[in-house]
N, C-alpha and C positions, 0 to 999 in steps of 0.2 A: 504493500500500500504506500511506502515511502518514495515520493518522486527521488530520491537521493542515493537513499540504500547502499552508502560510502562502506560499510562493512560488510558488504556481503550477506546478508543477515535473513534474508527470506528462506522459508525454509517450508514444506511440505508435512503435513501429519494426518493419519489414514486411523479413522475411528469407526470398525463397526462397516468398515466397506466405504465409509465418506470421505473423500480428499478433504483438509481444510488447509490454509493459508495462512502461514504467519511470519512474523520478524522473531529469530530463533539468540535466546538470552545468552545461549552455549556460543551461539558465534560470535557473539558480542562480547563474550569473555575470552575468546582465542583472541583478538586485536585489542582489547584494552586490560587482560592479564585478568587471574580469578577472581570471579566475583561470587564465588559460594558462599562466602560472607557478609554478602549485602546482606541488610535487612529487606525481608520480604515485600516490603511495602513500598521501599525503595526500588526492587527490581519492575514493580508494576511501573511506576515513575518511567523508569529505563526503557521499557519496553513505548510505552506510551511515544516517547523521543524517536525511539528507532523505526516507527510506525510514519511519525510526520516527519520526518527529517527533509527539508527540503532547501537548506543554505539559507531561507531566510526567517522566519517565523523560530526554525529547531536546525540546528547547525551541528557539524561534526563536536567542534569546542561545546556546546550543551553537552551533548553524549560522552564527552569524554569524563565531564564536570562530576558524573555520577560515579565515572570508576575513582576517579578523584577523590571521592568523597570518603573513600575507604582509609584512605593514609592521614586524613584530618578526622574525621568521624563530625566534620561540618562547614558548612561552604557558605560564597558571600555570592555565587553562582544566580544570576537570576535565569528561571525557565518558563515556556510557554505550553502547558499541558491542556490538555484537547478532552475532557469525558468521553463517554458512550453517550450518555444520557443526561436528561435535567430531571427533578422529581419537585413538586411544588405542591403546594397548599392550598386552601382556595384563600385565607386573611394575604398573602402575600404574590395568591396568582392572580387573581382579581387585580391589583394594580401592574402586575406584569403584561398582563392582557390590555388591559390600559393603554399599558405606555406603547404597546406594539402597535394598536388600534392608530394611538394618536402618531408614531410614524407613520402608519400607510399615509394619514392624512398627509402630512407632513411632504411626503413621496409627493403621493399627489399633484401636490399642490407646487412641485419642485418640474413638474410635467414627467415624473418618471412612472413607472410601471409599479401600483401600490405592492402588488404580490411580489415582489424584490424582497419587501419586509415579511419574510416568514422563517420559521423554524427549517435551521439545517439539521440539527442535533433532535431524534425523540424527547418528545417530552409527554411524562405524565402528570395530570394534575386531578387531587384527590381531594374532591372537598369532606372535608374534617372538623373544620373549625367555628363552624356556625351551628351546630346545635346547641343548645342551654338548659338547663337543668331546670325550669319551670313547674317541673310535677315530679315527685319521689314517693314511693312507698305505697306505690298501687300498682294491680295487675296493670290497671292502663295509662303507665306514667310514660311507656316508651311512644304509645302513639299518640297521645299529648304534646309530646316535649317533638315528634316531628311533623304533623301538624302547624306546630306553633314556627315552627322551622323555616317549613316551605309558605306561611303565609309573610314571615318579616323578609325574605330572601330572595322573594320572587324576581325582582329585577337584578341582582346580582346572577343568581341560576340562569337569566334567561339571556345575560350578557355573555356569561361563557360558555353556555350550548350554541350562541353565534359564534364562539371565539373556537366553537371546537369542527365547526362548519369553514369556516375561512379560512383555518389554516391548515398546511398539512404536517404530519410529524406530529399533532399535537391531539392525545388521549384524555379525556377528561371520565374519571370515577365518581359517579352519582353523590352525594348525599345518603348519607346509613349505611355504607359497608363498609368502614372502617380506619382506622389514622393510618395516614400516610405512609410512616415507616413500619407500619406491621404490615400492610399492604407490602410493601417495598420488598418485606422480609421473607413474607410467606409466599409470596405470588408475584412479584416481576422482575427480582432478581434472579440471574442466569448463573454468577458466578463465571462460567465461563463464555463471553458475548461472542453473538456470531452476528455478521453484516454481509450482505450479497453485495458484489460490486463487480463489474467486468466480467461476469459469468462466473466468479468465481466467490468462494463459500470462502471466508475472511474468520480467525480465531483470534481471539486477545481478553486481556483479563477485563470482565465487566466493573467498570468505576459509573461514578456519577457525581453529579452537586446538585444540593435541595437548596430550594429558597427557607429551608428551615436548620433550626441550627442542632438540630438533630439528627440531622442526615447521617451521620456516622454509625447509627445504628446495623448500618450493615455490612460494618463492615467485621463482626462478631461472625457475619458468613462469608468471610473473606471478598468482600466486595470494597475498593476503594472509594469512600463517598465520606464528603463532608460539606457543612453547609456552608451558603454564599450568599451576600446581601441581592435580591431580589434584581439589582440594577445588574451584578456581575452576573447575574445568572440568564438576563435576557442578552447580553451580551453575549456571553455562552451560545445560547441559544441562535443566535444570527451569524455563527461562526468564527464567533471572537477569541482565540486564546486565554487560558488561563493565564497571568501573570503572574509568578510567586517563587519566592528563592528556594530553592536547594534544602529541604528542611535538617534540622538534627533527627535525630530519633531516639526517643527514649526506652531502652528493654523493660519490661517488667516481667520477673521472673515469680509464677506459680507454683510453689509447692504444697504436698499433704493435700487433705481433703477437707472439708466444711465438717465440722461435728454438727451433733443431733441436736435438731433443735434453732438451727441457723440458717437463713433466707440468701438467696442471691442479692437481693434490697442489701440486706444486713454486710454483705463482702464490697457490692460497688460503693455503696456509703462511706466504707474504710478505703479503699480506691481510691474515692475522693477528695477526703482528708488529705490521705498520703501524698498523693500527684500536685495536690494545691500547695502543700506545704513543699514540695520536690521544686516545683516552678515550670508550666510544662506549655503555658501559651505559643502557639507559633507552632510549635512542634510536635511532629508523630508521636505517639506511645504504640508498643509493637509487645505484645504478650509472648510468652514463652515458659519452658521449663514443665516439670513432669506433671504437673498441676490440671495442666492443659487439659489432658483424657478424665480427669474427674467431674471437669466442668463441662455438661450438656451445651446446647447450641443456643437454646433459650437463655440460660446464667453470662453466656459470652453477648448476646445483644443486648443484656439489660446494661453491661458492664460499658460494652461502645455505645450505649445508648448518649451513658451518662460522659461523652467524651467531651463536650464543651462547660460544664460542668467543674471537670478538674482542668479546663483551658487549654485543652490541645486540640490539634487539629483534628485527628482520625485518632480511636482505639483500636488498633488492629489484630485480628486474628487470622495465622493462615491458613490455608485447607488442609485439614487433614478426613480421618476415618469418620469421627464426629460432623463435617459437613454435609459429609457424603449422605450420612444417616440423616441429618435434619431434611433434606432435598427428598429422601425418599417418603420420609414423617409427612412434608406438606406435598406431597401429589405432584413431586416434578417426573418428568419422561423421563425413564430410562435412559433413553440416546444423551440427555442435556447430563445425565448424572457420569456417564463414560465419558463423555467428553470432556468435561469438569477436570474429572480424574486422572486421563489420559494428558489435558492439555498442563495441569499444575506438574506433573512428575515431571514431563520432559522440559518444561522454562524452568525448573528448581524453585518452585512457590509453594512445592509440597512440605509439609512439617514433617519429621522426621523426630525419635523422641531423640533428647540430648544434642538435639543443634542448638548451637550458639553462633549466633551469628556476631555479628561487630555495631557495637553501637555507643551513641556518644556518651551515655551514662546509662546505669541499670541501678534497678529496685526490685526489692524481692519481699514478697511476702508469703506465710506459711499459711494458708486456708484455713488450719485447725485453731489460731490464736482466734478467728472475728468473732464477735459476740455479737447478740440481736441488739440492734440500736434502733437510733431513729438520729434526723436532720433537724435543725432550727434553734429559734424561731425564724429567722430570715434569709439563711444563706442557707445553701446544699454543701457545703463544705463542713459546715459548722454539727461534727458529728456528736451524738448522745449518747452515752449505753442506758438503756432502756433503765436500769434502774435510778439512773443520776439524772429524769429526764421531771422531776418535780424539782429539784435542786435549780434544774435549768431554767425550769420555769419563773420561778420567783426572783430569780439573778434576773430574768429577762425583766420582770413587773416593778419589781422596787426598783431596779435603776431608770425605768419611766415617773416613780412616785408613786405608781399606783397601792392601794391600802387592801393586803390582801384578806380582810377580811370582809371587803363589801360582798353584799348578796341583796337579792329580790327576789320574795313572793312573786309567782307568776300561775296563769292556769289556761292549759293548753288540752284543748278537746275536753273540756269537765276535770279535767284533775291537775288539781295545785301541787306545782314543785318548787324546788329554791333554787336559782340560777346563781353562780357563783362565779369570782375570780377562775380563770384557766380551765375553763368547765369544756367540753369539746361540742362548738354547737353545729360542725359540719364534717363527716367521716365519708369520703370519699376513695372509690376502689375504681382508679382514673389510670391514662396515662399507656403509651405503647411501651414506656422503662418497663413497668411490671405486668400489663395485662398478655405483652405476649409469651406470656411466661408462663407453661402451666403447671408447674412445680407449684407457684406459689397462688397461682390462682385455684386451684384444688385444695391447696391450704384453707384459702380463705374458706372455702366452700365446707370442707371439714368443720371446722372452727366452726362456723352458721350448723350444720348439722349438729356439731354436741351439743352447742347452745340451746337448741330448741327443744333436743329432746329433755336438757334441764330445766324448759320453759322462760327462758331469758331469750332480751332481746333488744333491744336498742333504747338508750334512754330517752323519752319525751323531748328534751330539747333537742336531740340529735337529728338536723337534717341527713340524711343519706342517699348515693347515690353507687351504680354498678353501671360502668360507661367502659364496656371493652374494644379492643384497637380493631377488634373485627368479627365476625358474624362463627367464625368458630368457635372462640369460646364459648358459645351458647350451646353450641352442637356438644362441647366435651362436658360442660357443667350438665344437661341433660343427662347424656351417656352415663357419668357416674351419677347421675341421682340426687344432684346437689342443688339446683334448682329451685328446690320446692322451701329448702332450708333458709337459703339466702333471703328469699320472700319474706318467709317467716319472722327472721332476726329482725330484718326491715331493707335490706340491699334489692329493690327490683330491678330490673333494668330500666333504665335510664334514657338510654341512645347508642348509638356505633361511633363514636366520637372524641374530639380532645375533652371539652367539657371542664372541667374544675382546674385540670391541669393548668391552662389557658387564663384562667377568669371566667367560663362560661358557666358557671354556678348558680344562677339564679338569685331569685331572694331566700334567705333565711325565713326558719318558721317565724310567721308575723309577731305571735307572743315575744320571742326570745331578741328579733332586730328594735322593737317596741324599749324593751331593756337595757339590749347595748347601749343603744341613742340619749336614753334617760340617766342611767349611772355610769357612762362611759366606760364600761368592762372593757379589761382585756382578757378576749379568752379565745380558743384556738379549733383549728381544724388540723385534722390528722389524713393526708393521701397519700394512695403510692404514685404520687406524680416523680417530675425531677428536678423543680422549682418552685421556690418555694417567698420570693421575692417580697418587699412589702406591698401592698397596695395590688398583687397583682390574684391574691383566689378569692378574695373577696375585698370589700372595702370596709366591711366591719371587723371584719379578724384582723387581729395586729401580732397573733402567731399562729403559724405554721409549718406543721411539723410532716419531714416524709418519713415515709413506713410503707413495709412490706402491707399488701394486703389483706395476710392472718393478721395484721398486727391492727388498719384498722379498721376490723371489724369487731373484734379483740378491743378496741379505744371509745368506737360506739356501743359497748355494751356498757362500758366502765362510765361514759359521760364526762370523762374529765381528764386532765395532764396533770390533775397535781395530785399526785400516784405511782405511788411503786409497783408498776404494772407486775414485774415477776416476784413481788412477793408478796401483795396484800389483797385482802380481796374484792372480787370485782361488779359481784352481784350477789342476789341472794337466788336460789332456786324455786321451784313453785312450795317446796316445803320452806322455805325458810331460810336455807343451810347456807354457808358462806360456799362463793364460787371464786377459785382461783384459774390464774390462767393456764395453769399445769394441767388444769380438769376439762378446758376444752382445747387444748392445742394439740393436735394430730403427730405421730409419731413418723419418721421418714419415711416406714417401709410402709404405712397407709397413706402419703404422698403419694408413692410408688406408684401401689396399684389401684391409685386412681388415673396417677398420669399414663399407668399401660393402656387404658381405655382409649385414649386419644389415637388417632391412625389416618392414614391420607384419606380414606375416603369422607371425614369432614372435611378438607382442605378442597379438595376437588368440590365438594357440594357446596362451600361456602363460597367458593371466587366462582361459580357459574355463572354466568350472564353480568360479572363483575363491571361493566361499562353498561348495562342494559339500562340500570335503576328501580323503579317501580314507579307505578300508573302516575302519580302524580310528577314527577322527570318525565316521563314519557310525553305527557301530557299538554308540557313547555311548547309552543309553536314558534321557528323563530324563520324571518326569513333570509335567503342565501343573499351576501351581499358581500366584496369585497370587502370596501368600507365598510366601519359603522355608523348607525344614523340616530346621533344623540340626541337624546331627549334633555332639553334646558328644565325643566322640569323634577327631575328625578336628584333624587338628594344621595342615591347611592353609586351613580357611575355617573361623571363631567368628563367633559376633555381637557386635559389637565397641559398649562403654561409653558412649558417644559422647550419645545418646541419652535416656539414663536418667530425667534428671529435665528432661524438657523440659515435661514438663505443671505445673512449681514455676512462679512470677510470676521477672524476672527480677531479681539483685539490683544496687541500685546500685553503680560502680565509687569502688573507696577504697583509697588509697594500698599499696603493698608494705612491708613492715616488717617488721625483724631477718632477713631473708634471705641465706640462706647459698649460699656460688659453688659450684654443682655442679662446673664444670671452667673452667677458663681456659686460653684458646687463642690460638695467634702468626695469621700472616696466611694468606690462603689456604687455608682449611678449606670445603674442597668437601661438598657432601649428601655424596657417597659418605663423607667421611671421618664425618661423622650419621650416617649408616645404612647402609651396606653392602651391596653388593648381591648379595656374590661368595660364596666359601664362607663356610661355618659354622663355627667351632672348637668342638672337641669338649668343651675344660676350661671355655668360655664360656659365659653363662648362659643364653643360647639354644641353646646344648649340653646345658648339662643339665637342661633343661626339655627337650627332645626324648628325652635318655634318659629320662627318669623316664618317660615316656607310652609305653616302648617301642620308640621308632624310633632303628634303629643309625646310627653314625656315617657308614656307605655309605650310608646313604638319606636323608641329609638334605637336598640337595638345597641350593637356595643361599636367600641372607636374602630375596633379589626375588622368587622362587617362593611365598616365605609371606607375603607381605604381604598374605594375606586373611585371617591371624592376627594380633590384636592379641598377643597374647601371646610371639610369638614376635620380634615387632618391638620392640615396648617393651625388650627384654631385650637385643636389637641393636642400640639405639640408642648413638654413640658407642663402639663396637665394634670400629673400624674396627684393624687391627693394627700401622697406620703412623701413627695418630693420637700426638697431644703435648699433653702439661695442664702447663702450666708451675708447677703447684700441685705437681709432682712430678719432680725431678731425676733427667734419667738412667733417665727408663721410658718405655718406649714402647710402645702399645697402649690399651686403651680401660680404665683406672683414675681414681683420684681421689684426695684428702685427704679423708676424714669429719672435716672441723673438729671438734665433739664430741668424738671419739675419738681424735685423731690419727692415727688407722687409716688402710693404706692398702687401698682396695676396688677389684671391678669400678664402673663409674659406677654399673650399673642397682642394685647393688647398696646404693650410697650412699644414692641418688635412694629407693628403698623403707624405707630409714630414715631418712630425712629425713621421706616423706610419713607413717608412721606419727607422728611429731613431730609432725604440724601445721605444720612448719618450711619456707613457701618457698623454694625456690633461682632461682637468676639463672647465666645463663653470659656471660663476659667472654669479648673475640674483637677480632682485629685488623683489617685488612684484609681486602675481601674474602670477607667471611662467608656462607658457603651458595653458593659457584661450582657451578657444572656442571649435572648432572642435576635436570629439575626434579620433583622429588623430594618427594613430599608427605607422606612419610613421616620424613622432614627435620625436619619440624614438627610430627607426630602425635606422633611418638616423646618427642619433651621435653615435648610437654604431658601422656601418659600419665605421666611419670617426675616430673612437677610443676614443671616451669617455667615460671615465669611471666614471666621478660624475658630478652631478650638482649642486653647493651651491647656493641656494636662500631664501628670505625671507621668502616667500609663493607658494606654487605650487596650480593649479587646480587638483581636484582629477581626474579625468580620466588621466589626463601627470601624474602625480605623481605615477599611478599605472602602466601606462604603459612604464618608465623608469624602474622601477624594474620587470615588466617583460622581459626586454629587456638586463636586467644583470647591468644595469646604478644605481649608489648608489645613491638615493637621500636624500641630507643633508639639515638643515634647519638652517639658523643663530639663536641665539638664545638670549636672554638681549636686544633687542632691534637693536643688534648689526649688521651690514651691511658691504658692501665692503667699501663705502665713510667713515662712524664711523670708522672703523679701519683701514683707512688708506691706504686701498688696489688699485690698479692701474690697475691689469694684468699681468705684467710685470715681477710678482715675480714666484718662484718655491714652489711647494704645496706639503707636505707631509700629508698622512691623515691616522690617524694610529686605526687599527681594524684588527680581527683576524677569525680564524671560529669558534669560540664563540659568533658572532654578533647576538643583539636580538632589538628585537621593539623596537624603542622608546628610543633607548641606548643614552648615550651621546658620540662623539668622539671628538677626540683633533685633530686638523691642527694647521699646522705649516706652515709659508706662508714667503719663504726666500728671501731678496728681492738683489739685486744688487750687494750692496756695503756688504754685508754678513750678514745686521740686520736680525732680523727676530722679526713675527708677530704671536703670538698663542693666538689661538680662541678658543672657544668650540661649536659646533655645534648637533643640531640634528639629529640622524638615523632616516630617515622616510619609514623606511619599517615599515610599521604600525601592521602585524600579523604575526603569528607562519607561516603560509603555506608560506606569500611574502619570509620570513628567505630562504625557501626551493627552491622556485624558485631561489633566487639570488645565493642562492651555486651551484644550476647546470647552471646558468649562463642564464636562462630565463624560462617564465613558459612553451613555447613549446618543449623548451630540456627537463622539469621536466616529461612532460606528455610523449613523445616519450620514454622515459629513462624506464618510468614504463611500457611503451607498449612492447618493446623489451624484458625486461626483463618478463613479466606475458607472452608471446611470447613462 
């Protein structure tokens, strides 16, 4: 496939009677010397290179870069790597499909041929993210909550059933079968990809990038994916190269086995920990060691689930016996499992036990030390052991003030309870981390089965929800008989969905949000999601905690965190008798042989007609159009600014001057605390932009539903209700200082009198800037609002890439040095001087002038990290670079 094929490297493999075609990883170690050593994840890398090589995009010097990398174990190497695929969401592909729409216009209107702008690269998009947890704890809470679904979403649905008509390459998965990466897991990952071209049958290792920052879940089945901000990934998509250096890679070595009694939840939790405190941003983690064959395929996805998490890029696992077995478990052919097999042995991607391969640093840990924990109250990092997890809780409470003896009389359905400090009022069994896992979802199910036959079951104030990643679990919870339990306790199904994980939670029981509101409780929710953020499961909960799914359903029977779940007890039974958690927690080997029940023929029955949907999809009528034909009317899809003067010449870049600080913020400000995903406030300016057009406060549905409205974004941005602007004492929520005025505003509201000004702004930031969600609305949103830099300590790398896609400078302080170290406030005016000379890595000078006329000069980092970001930020983002080149090759 490589126009260049400077090593010789193509090479032939006959599987089962099939020729197939590939660039052969052996040949490529006869001219750049052994490479059995690489990291496995690296040699996908390699191969990917030797695929495209063509002198200009991927050059001999790239390929060489990687054998290179073996005598440094790390390189400053920038490369352009190419997926198989794009995998996306609907909160993130709804504005993807957007932004593609508004190029064709764009084309258009440049007189070129609109269909120029379409997908090179397959892409699937799985909506997932739009159901809400509206009804719980009824036989008919699932057709409720879709229902309720398809009536808020109908113009988003019926915008990307256009958008799956218009384009080609581009698959769109209904609503109600399932999240995205257990989709991805069980059913459209190949492992090993095959592509028709030239008459001939093409093999290479299946990779991918999701608009979600959990794409790496697949790569626990040896599948190279990890996520990409929404703008890189339509870039992506139009057959744009990846841009990205050379990475480290970090081993993590597996030994020993999980003892009785311990969760895959309970092992990535400590993963977590470890990798966060290890330092693992930027970079691969790549598992290994004897450990491996103990761990099923399911405990290895939950583990690369949680890969952004502990801030690396991919959590990699490579093929071995264990793949092989998961592929045969969810219903893949035969042919695709040989071929798998046949193609991993001979590129050396195959695991072997006692290979060690070379890598930049290694960590090990013994499976038999983890103990059942839990996560929180706000970070996923921030690991508990289950017994120290009332300890946590009250560190969490008294360091807010709160008085941990307030309570309230309340009475819910005729019977009075007392609502307490740390009391759990939402247990949720969420999340494709743990639902595709049926280890521990049989657990739960267990645990609901003792329960009920003790006649326990979930406490009065306990909202509950059972929202799995896809339509099989229901098939296996059926098969073993657990079903009925689950009901019982109070776990109904919910939806096929993100759901809580997300923020799509719903409201709390009316009694128990009545209370919060009134005596300001802090009290918590317990899911097996994989974030656990402020402000983002709900907006009344100020903790939550992750947990395996035995654990909580296990936490909704108990009603509370402030609890020594394994040692006190947790209910009473219909006699009386104290129930502890020993008494219904399921033993391994009844795990077991509940999860032998599972087998491929649910797999095959649950993805049948997987793109078909049900009568009300079906039902959508849209018509074939290249363009689409917007509705000014519609509050959930505009044609978004973006655009506008792309047919102007580009102008040269020159320096930032007398900019004013939109908001300044401490460390750890997550996308979500950007742009929010969850509900909508009604007094907020995305409130009242939705009144003004008519739509009531019930229908507005959440900020990730409209992100196919710039309007309604832009006004969300910095919104978040838990957010902090240290420009402002003692407020919390998405406000500012108008320097000018000394007024104190919404931000969005700052930001639009600023830009009527003419007056740049810049946002100061600590640590950690842009964690979590990869979130491309992160970056829209400030660059619609008018920013033009960000100065922080630290960035995550998906924000960091996708501020300079978005034309956003991002800066780095540098010596140690921060806004509190120099003396910074906000308040001052910011000169930041750079020219169209700007390169990687550069260093620039600011100048930070404060009041009384001192001034403050710093030196800072350029973190445009490669030659191509250079290119993007001169044309002012990467989708102006791309359309700029389509028009013009046009």
């Amino acid at each position: 496939m490589s126009k260049v094929n400077s090593l010789n490297t193509l090479s032939t493999l006959d599987v089962n009677g099939k020729t197939y075609h590939y660039h052969s990883l052996k040949k490529a170690g006869e001219a750049l010397g052994d490479l059995s050593s690489l990291p496995k994840s690296m040699k996908v890398l390699l191969e990917n290179l030797l695929r495209y090589e063509d002198n200009k995009t991927v050059t001999l010097d790239d390929i060489k870069a990687i054998g290179e990398w073996l005598k440094n174990r790390t390189s400053k190497h920038e490369i352009q790597y190419r997926p198989a695929r794009v995998l996306m969401q609907d909160f993130t592909g709804v504005p993807a499909v957007v932004d593609l729409a508004a190029m064709r216009d764009a084309m258009a209107k440049a007189g070129g041929d609109p269909k120029k702008v379409n997908p090179l690269a397959p892409v699937d998009l799985v909506i997932d993210h739009s159901v809400m947890i509206d009804s719980f704890g009824t036989q008919s809470s699932f057709q409720t909550n879709v229902e309720k679904e398809m009536e808020r979403n109908g113009e988003r649905y019926e915008f990307l059933k256009w958008g799956q008509g218009a384009f080609d390459n581009f698959r769109v998965v209904p609503p109600g079968m399932g999240i995205c990466h257990q989709v991805n897991l069980e059913y459209l990952s190949q492992v090993a990809w095959v592509s028709e071209k030239d008459g001939k049958s093409w093999i290479m290792p299946d990779t991918a990038v999701g608009t979600d920052s959990h794409t790496p879940m697949v790569n626990g089945l040896s599948v190279l994916a990890w996520g990409v901000g929404g703008i890189e990934a339509e870039a992506a998509i139009l057959g744009q190269p990846i841009s990205m250096l050379i990475p480290e890679v970090v081993g993590f070595k597996l030994e020993g086995k999980l003892r009785e009694g311990v969760t895959a939840t309970d092992l990535v939790l400590t993963i977590v920990q470890m990798l966060r405190k290890h330092g693992v941003v930027g970079k691969f983690v790549e598992y290994y060691g004897s450990g491996l064959s103990e761990l099923p395929l399911a405990d290895r996805a939950t583990i690369s689930n949680m890969a952004p998490e502990y801030g690396a890029t991919v959590g990699f696992f490579p093929v071995d016996e264990v793949t092989l077995n998961y592929m045969r478990l969810t219903g893949r052919d035969e042919e695709v499992i040989a071929r798998t097999e046949a193609y991993a042995k001979e590129q050396g991607l195959w695991y072997n036990d006692g290979d060690e391969p070379v890598f930049t640093a290694t960590l090990e840990l013994d499976l038999s030390t983890v103990v059942p924990s839990l996560a929180g109250p706000k970070r996923p990092q921030d690991r508990v052991v289950l017994s120290d997890l009332q300890k946590a809780f009250d560190g969490f409470a008294e360091g807010q003030g709160d008085d941990l003896s307030l309570s309230k009389e309340i009475t819910i359905d005729g019977e009075t309870v007392t609502l307490d400090q740390g009391d759990v009022v939402f247990a949720a069994i969420t999340s494709c981390t743990n639902t595709s896992n049926p280890s521990v979802m049989m657990a739960a199910g267990l645990v609901a089965e003792k329960a009920a036959k003790l006649g326990i079951k979930r406490k009065p104030w306990v909202k509950t929800s059972l929202a799995p990643g896809s339509r099989v679990v229901s098939e296996y919870l059926d098969a073993a008989g657990l079903t009925a339990s689950l009901n019982e306790v109070g776990f109904n199904l919910t939806g096929y969905g993100c759901t809580a994980c997300i923020g799509n939670s719903g409201p709390l029981i009316p009694e128990v949000a009545a209370a919060i509101d009134e005596k300001d409780f802090t009290v918590s929710s317990v899911l097996s999601g994989n974030r656990n953020f402020e402000g983002r499961i709900h907006a009344q909960i100020k903790a939550n905690w992750l947990a395996s799914p035995p654990l909580v359903v296990a936490f909704a029977i108990a009603g509370t965190t402030r609890i020594d779940l394994a040692n006190d007890p947790i209910a009473k039974d219909k006699d009386g008798n104290d129930v502890f958690l020993k008494d219904i927690w399921p033993s391994n080997q009844e795990i077991a042989d509940a999860v032998a029940k599972v087998d491929g023929t649910m797999f095959r029955k649950g993805y049948a007609g997987v793109f078909d949907g049900d009568e009300s999809w079906q039902a959508i009528n849209v018509s074939a159009s290249e363009t689409y034909a917007w509705n000014e009317k519609s509050t959930y899809v505009q044609h978004p600014p973006y655009f506008e003067n792309i047919d102007k010449p580009i102008a040269a870049l020159s320096s930032i001057e007398n900019a004013n600080v939109l908001a300044y913020f401490g460390d750890s400000i997550t996308t979500d605390h950007i742009s929010p995903a969850g509900a909508i406030m009604a007094d907020s300016p995305a409130g009242r932009y939705l009144q003004e057009r008519g739509v009531e406060p019930k229908d507005f549905n959440s900020y990730g539903s409209r992100r196919g409205n710039h309007e309604v974004m832009m006004r969300g941005t910095f919104a978040n209700i838990r957010i902090r602007n240290k420009m402002l004492s003692g407020v919390e929520g998405g406000y500012t200082k108008h320097i000018p005025t000394g007024e104190t505003l919404p931000i969005y509201d700052a930001a639009m009198r600023y830009k009527e000004a003419g007056t740049p702004t810049i946002i100061l930031a600590g640590k950690e800037y842009g964690s979590g969600s990869s979130r491309d609305w992160a970056a829209k949103g400030p660059n619609l609002q008018g920013v033009k830099a960000v100065i922080a300590e630290s960035y995550e790398r998906i924000h960091r890439s996708n501020l300079i896609g978005m034309g956003i400078l991002a800066l780095q302080y540098k010596n140690g040095d921060n806004a509190e170290s120099l003396g910074l406030n906000g308040e001052e005016t910011f000169s930041i001087e750079f020219d169209d000379n700007i390169k990687p890595g550069q260093d620039i000078n600011v100048t930070a002038k404060k009041a009384d006329g001192t001034e403050v000069k710093f030196t800072v980092l350029c973190r445009i990290d490669t030659l191509n970001e250079v290119d993007y930020f001169k044309a002012g983002g990467i989708l102006h670079y791309v359309l700029r080149q389509m028009i013009a090759d046009n």
